[in-house]
N, C-alpha and C positions, 0 to 999 in steps of 0.2 A: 504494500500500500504506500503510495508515496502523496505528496502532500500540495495540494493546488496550488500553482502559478502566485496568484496573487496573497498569499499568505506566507511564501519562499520572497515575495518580492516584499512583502509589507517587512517584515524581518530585517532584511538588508538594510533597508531604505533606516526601522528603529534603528540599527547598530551605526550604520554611518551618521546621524542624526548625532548619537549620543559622543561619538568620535570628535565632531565639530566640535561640540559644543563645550568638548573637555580638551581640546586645544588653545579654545581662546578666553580661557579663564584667564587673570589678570595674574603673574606673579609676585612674589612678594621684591623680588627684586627691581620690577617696575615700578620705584616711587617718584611722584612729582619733583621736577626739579625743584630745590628749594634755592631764595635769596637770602643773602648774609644778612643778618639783621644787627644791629649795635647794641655793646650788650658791657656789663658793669659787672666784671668777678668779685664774689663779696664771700666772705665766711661768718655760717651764719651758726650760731650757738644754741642747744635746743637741751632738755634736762631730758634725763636716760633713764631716772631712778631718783629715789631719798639723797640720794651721795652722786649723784652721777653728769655729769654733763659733758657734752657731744656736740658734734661740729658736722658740718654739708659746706660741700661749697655749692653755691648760688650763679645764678645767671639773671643779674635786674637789669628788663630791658628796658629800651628809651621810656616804653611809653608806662612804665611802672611796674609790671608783670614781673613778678620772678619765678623762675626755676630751680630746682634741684637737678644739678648734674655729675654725677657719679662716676661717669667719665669723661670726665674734664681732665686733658692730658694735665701730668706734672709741669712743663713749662709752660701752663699761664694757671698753676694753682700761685696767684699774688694777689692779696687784696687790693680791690677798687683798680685794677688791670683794666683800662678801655679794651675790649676785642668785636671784631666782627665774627658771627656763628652760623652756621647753618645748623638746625635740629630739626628732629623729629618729634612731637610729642607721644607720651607711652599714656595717655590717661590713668599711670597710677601715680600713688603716694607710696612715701616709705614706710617700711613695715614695721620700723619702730615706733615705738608707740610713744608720746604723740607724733616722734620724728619733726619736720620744721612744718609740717600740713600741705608744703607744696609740691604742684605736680613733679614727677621724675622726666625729663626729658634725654635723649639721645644727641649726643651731637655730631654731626655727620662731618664739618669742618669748621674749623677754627684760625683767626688769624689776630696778631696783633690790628691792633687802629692809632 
């Protein structure tokens, strides 16, 4: 018993459908190009415990906003450092508790200003 024309054809046509359509998914590697934005290295101080206090460095940008950036290369970890940035943001916070409450961001490049 073999199986009609157009149920062998309907088939095909699913599997190549499904082919496309998982070809042109977006990678993660495909991100928007970003602009450098101007940006104020600050280190900001935050309580860890009864006894404890903790330090981030920071990303305050022109327009007030700041960041937490974790990787922020060691040569522009300097306070109140003028730089231009390109990041990403991660929509999280840090996991210490309270931590500084601000977003974590990625920084994609970095330059003196």
């Amino acid at each position: 018993m073999s199986l009609p024309r157009n149920i062998i054809a309907s088939y095909i046509l699913l599997l190549l459908s499904s082919l496309t359509l998982l070809s042109c998914q977006k990678s993660e590697t495909d991100a928007p190009v970003l602009t450098a934005d101007p940006a104020l290295v600050q280190t900001w101080r935050y309580p860890c415990g009864p006894a404890c206090d903790a330090s981030a460095w920071v990303l305050v940008m022109q327009n007030g906003i700041a960041y937490e950036a974790p990787n922020l290369p060691t040569d522009f970890q300097i306070d109140d450092q003028p730089v231009s940035v390109q990041y990403r943001r991660t929509g999280k916070k840090s996991t210490f508790n309270p931590g500084t409450g601000l977003e974590i961001i990625s920084i994609v490049a970095i330059r003196p200003r």
